[in-house]
Backbone as CSV, one residue per row, in Angstrom:
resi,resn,N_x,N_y,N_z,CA_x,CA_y,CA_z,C_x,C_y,C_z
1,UNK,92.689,92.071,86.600,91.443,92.088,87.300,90.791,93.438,87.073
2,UNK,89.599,93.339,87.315,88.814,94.800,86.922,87.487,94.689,87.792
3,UNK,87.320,96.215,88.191,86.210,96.281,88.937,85.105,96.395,88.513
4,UNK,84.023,95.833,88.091,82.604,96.599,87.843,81.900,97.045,88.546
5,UNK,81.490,98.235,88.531,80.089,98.702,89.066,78.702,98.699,88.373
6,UNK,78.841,98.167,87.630,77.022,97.986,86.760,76.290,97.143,87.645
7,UNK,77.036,96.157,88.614,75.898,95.565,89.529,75.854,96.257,90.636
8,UNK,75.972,97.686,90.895,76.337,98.242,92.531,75.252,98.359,93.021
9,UNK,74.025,97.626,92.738,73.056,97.572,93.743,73.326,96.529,94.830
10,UNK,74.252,95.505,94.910,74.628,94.378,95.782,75.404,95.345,96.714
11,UNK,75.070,95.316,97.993,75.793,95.949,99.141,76.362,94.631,99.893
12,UNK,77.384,95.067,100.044,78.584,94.318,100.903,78.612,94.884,102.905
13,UNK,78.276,93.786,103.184,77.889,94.395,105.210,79.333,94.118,105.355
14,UNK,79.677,94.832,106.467,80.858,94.919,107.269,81.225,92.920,107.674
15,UNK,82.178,92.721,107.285,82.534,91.288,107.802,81.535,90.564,106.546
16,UNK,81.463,90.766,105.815,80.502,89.852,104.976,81.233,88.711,104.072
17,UNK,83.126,89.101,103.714,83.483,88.372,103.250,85.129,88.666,103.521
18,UNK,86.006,87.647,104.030,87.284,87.897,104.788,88.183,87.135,104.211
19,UNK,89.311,87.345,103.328,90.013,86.834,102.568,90.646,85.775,103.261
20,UNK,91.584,85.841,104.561,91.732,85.026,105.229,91.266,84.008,105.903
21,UNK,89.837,84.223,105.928,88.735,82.995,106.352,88.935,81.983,104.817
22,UNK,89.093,82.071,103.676,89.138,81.524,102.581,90.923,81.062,102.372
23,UNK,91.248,81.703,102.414,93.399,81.454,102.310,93.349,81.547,103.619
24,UNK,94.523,80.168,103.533,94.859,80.738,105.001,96.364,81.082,105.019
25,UNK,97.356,82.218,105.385,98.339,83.100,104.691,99.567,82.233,104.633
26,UNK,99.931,81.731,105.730,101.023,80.641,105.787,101.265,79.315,105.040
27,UNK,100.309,78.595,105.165,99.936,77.508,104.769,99.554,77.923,103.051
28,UNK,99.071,78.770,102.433,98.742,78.823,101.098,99.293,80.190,100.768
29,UNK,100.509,80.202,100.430,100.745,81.906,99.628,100.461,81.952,98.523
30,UNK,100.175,82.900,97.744,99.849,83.283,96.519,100.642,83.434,96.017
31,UNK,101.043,83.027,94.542,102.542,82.774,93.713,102.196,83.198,92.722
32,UNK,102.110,84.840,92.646,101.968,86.167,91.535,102.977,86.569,91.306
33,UNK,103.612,87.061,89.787,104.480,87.904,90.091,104.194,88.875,89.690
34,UNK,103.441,89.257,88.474,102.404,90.496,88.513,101.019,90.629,88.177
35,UNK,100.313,91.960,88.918,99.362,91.633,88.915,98.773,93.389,88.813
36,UNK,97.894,93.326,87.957,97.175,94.346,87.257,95.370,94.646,87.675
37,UNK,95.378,95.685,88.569,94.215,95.702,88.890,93.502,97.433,88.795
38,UNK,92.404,97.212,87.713,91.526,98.302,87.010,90.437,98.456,87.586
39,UNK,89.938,99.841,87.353,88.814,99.933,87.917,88.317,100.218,89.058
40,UNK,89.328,100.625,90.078,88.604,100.666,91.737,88.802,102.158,91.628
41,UNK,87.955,102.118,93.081,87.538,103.397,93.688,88.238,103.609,94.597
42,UNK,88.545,102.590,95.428,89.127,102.854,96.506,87.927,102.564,97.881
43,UNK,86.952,101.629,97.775,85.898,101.166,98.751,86.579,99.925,99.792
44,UNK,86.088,99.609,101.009,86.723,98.613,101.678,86.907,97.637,101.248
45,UNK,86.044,97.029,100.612,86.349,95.764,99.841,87.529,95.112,99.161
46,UNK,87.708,96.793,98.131,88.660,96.615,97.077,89.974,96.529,97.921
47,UNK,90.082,97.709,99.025,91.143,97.664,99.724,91.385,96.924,100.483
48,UNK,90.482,95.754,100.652,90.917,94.843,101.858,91.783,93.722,100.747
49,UNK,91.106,93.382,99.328,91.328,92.310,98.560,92.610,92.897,98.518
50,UNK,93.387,94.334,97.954,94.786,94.482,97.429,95.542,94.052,98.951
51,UNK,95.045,94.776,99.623,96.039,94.549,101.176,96.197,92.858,101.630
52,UNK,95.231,92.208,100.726,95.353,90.595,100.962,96.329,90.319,100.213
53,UNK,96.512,90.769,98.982,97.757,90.261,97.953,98.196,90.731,98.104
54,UNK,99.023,91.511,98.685,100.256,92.256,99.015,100.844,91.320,100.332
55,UNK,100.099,91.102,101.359,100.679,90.408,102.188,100.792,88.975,102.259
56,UNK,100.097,88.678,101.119,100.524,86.893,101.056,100.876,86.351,99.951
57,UNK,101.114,87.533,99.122,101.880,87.060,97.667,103.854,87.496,98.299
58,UNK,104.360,86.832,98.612,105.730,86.457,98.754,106.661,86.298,97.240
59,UNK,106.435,85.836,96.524,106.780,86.443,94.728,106.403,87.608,94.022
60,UNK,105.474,88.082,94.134,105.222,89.577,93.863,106.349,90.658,93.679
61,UNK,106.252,90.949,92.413,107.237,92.529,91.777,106.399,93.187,91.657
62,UNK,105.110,93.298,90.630,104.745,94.620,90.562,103.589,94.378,90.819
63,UNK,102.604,95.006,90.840,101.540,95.329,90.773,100.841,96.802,90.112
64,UNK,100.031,96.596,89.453,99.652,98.032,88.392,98.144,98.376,89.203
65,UNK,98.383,99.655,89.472,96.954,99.729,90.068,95.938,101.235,88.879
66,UNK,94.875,100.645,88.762,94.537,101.885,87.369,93.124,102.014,88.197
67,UNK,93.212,103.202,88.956,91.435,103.652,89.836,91.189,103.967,88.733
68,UNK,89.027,104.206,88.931,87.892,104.899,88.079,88.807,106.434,88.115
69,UNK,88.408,107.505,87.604,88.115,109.109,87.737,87.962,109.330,89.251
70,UNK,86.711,108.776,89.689,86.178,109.060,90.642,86.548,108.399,91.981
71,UNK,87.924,108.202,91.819,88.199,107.190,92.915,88.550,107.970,94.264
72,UNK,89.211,107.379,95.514,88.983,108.404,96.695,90.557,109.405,96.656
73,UNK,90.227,109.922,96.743,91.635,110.975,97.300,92.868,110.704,98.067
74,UNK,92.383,109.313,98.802,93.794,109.452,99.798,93.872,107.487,99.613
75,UNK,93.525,106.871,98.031,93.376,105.861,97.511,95.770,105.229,97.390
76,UNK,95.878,106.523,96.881,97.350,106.163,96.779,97.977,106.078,98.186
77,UNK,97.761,106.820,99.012,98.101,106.526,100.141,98.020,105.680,101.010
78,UNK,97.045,105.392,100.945,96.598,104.012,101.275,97.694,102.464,100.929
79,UNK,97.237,102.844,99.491,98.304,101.561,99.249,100.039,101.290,99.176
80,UNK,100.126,103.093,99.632,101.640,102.814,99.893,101.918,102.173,101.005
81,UNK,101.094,102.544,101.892,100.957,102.289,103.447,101.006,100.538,103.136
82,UNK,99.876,99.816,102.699,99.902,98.527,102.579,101.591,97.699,102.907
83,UNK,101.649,96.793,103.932,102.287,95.651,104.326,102.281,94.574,102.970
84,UNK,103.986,94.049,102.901,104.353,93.316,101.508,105.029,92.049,102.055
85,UNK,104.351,90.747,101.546,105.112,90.043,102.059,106.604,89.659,101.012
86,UNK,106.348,90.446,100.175,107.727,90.429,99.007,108.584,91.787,98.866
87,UNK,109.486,91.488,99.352,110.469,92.801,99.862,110.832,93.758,98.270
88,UNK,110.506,92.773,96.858,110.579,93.356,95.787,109.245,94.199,94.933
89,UNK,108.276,93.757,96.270,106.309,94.168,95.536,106.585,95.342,95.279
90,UNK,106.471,96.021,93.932,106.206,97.503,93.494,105.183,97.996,93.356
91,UNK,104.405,98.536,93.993,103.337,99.086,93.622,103.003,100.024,92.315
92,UNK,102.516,100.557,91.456,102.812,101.260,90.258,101.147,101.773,90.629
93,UNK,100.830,102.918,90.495,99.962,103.939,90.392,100.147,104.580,89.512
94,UNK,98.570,104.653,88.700,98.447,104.671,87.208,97.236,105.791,87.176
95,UNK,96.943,106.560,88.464,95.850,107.155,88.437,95.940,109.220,87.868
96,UNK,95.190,109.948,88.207,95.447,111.149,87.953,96.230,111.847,89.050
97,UNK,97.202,111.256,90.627,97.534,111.843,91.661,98.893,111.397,90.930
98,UNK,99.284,110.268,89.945,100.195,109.857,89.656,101.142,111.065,88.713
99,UNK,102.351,110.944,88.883,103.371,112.051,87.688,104.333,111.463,86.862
């Protein structure tokens, strides 16, 4: 998956779109086992979508996360913090905080 910003004139309102109103977590888990996602900044959006697959992908090993340059500062932290519903989900940080 990859983020674009060439359309960032579309603003996203608070509550405008709720992953769980669409899946519902029990009833439909997500059956990933990896999953590669480019391009973020680290905006609510992006972080609400990873914090959705992390907690309702139950097969999940890795996940590759590759921010812009310009992404936020406390972006890795964040997603360590993130809740897994797969006791094996690896997160992999691919950014410049990474060593």
């Amino acid at each position: 998956m990859q983020a674009d910003y060439k359309e960032a004139d579309v603003l996203l309102t608070l509550g405008s779109y709720c992953w769980e109103d669409t899946f519902s977590g029990p009833d439909m888990p997500i059956r990933v086992r990896h999953v590669g996602i480019g391009g973020i900044a680290g905006i609510k959006s992006e972080l609400d979508f990873i914090k959705f697959l992390l907690m309702y992908s139950p097969m999940l090993e890795k996940m590759i996360v590759k921010p812009v340059e310009y992404a936020r500062s406390d972006l890795l932290t964040k997603l360590v913090r993130f809740r897994r519903a797969s006791v094996q989900a690896e997160v992999i940080y691919e950014g410049k905080d990474s060593s």
